[in-house]
N, C-alpha and C positions, 0 to 999 in steps of 0.2 A: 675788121679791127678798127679800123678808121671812122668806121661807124660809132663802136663801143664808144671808143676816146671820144667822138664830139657830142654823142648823149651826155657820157659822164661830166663834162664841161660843159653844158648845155647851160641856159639859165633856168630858176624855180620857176615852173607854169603858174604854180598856188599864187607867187607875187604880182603875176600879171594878172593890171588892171584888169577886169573885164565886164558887158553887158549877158545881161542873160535873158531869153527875150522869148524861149518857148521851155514854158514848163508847167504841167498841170499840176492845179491842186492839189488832190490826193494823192498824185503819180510822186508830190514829191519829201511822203512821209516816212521817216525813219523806219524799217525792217521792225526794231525793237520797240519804237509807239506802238505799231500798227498790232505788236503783240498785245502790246500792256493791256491797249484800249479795249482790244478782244476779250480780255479777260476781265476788264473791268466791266464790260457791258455782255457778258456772257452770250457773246459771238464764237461760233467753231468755226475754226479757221482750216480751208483744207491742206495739205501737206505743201501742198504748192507755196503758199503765202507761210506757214509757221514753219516750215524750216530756216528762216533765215539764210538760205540761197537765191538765187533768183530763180523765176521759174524759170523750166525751158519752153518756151513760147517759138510756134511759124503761125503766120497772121496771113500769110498768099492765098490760102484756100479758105473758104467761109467757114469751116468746121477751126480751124485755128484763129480765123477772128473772133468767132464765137467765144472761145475758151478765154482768150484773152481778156473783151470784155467782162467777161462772169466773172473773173479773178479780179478786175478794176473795182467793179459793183461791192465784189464782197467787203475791198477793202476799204471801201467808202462808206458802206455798212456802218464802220466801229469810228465815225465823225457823228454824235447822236446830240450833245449840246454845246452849249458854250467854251465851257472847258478846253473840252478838242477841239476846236475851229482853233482857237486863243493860244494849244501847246501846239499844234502845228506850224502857224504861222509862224512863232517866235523860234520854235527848231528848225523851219527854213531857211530863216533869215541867217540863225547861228551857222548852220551849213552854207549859206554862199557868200557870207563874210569867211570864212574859212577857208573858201576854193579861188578867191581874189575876185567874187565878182561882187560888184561896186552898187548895181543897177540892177534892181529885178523886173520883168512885168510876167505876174503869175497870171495863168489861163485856170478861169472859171465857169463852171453853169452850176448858178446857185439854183436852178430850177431842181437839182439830186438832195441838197440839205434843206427844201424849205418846205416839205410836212415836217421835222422834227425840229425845226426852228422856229417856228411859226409865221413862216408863210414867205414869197420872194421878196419883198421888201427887208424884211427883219433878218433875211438870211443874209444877203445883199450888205447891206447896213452892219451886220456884226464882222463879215470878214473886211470890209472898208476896215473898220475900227481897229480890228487887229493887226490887223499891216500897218495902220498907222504908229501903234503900239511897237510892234515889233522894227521898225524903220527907227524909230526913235531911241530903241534897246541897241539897236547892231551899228548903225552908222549905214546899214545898207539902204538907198530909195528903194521902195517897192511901190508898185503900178498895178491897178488890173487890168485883164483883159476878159471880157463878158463874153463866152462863147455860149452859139447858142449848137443842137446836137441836132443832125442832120437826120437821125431816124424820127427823130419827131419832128411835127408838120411846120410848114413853114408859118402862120399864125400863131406860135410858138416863138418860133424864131422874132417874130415882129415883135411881140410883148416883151420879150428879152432887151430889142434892140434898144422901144423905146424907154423902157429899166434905164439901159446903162447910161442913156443919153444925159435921163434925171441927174446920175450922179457922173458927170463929165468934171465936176470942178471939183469933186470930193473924192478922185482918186483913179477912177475909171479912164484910159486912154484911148479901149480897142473893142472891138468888137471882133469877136470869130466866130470859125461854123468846124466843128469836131467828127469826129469817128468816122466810121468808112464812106472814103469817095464815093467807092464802088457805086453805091448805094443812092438812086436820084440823083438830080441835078443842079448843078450849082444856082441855073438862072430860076430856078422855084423860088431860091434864098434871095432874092435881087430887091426885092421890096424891101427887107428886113435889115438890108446893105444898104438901100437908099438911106434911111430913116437915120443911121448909124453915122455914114456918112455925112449926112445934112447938120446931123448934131454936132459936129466937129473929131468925132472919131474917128480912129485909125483901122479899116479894112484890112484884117488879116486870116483868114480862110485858110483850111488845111486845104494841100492839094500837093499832085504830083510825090505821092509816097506809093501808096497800095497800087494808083493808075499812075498812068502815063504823063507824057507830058501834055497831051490834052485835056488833061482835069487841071492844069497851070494855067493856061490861056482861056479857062473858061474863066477861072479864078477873075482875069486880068479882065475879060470881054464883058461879064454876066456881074460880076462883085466890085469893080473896081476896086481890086485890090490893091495897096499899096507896101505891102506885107504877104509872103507866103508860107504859111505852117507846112515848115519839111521844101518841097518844090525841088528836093533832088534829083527827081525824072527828066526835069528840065535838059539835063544833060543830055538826053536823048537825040534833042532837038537843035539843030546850029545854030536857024531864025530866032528860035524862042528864048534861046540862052543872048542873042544880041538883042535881041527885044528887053528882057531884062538887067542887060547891059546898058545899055541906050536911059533907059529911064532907072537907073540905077535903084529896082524894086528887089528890097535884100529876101533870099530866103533862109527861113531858120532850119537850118540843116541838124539835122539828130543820126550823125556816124553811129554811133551803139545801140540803138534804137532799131535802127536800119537793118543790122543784124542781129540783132535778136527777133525780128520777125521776119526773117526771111525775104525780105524786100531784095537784099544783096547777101552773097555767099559767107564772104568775108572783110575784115577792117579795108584789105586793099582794094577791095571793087566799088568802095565807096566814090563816085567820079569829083574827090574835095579839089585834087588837081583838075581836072578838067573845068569845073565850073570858074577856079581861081584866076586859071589860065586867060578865062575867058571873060572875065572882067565882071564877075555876077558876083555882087556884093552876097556877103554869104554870115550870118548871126549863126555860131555852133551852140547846140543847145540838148540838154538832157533826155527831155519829154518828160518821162516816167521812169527816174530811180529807184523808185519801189521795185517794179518792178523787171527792169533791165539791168540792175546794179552797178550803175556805173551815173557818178555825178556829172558837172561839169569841166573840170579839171580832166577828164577822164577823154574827153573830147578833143582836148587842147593835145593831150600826150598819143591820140592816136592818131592826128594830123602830121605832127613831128614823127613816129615811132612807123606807119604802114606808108604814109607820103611823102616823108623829107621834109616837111614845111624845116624851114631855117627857122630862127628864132627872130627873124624882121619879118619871117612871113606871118610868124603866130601874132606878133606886135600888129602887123596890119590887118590880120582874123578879128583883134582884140578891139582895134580901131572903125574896124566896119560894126560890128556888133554897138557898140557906143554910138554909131554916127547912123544907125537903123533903129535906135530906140528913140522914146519919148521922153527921154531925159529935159528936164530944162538946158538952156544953153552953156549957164556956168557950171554946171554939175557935169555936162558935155565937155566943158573944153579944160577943165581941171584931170576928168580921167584922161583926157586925150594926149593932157601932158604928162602927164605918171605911166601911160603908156612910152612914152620915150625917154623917159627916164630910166623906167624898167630897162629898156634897149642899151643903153649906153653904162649901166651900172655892172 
């Protein structure tokens, strides 16, 4: 009962400020785009993706990542020109002005859009333009982040890097390395991290989702990462989690995500308290609401709702998340005070 009363009296999650700092491209197109677009570009969409449910997806075994991925591919499919780079972005941006977040940095590999856009550069170059477009419509900053995809070679990855390096002043923050850990090794990607790095980008590599917490500390050892895509495993580890304490290197944690692939059983075994406890700055983030159905706000209320976060604890989620992106400083310290404002309102 006690519980009920202090949800009910709880503050609006939507109002709080917030950064948002892992979330794919495609993974974060509307259910009913993803239909239109199907239809407009006479794509059959399997039952999974055109019922407008989320699929039911387990990603622990390679026959459910598999499936997963084919579901992503398909739905990246129906992005074929301009148009759609151009209504995606600007329905993103409306969706996280909507869910209180301030600050986007969206994850891309234009290496998927760029035969039907004519080539990495122009692919590159169109979705820049439309984030700037869309930034300018919503009020929300948006940011990229250049990921490059770990089933393909690391000479891949390098050509990626030095891409985003090109556009470091025109919009580009980060650099990362996507899809299953599992899968090779982080220090193969080390050259393509160098290059990234040297540019003045920000190292952010998935890890510590699918594997362990030593696919994190390869992250840390082999990428210098300063940024971890997920890094929830971490909790695994005591060293690893003060190690990422110590050098306060945020991971972008994805609770709904998490279970929807079977990484964790359910909302409570997500360890958001244990990392919190432990002083591991922590960015909550969507990944892929396409496909997981659940945005960012979504995140905020299952911190609160399966962990007790209080509502200074959400206020200091909201604040770490702000203070691990690549916001400028006044855009930084403006949210940071609308975050406390939110607190005391």
């Amino acid at each position: 009962m006690d519980h009920l009363h202090s949800s009910a009296s709880a503050r609006d999650v939507r109002l709080l400020p917030k950064a948002h700092l892992h979330l794919h491209f495609t993974g974060s197109m509307r259910p009913s785009t993803l239909r239109e677009l199907a239809a407009k570009h006479g794509v059959h969409l399997p039952e999974a993706l055109s019922s407008g449910e989320p699929p039911r997806l387990r990603a622990t075994d390679e026959r459910g990542w598999f499936r997963f991925q084919r579901l992503y591919d398909m739905a990246r499919s129906v992005l074929r020109d301009e148009d759609d780079i151009r209504r995606l972005v600007r329905e993103t941006a409306e969706d996280e002005r909507a869910e209180g977040s301030r600050w986007l940095e969206i994850q891309v590999d234009p290496t998927s859009y760029a035969p039907r856009l004519g080539g990495l550069i122009p692919a590159l170059e169109l979705i820049l333009d439309a984030v700037r477009d869309a930034s300018e419509a919503t009020g929300v900053g948006i940011r990229v982040l250049v990921a490059a995809n770990r089933m393909r070679s690391p000479m891949d990855a390098r050509t990626l890097a030095r891409l985003a390096v090109r556009y470091a002043d025109q919009g580009v923050i980060g650099f990362g390395l996507s899809n299953d850990e599992r899968r090779g090794l982080a220090r193969d990607f080390d050259r393509a991290f160098d290059i990234a790095r040297r540019g003045g980008l920000l190292a952010a590599p998935h890890g510590g989702e699918l594997s362990g917490p030593e696919s994190v500390r390869d992250c840390l050892d082999d990428l210098g990462a300063g940024r971890i895509g997920h890094g929830v495993r971490a909790a695994e580890d005591e060293r690893l989690m003060r190690r990422l304490a110590d050098r306060q290197i945020t991971c972008e944690v994805c609770p709904a995500s998490n279970v929807a692939l079977g990484v964790y059983e359910k909302p409570e075994d997500v360890p958001l308290r244990r990392l919190f406890d432990a002083g591991v700055p922590m960015a909550l983030g969507a990944d892929d609401p396409l496909l997981f159905g659940a945005r960012l706000v979504a995140q905020y209320d299952l911190a609160r709702d399966a962990h007790g976060f209080t509502d200074a604890e959400l206020a200091e989620l909201a604040r770490q998340s702000v203070r691990s992106s690549r916001a400028p400083d006044d855009v930084r310290a403006r949210l940071l005070a609308e975050i406390d404002a939110w607190l005391v309102s």
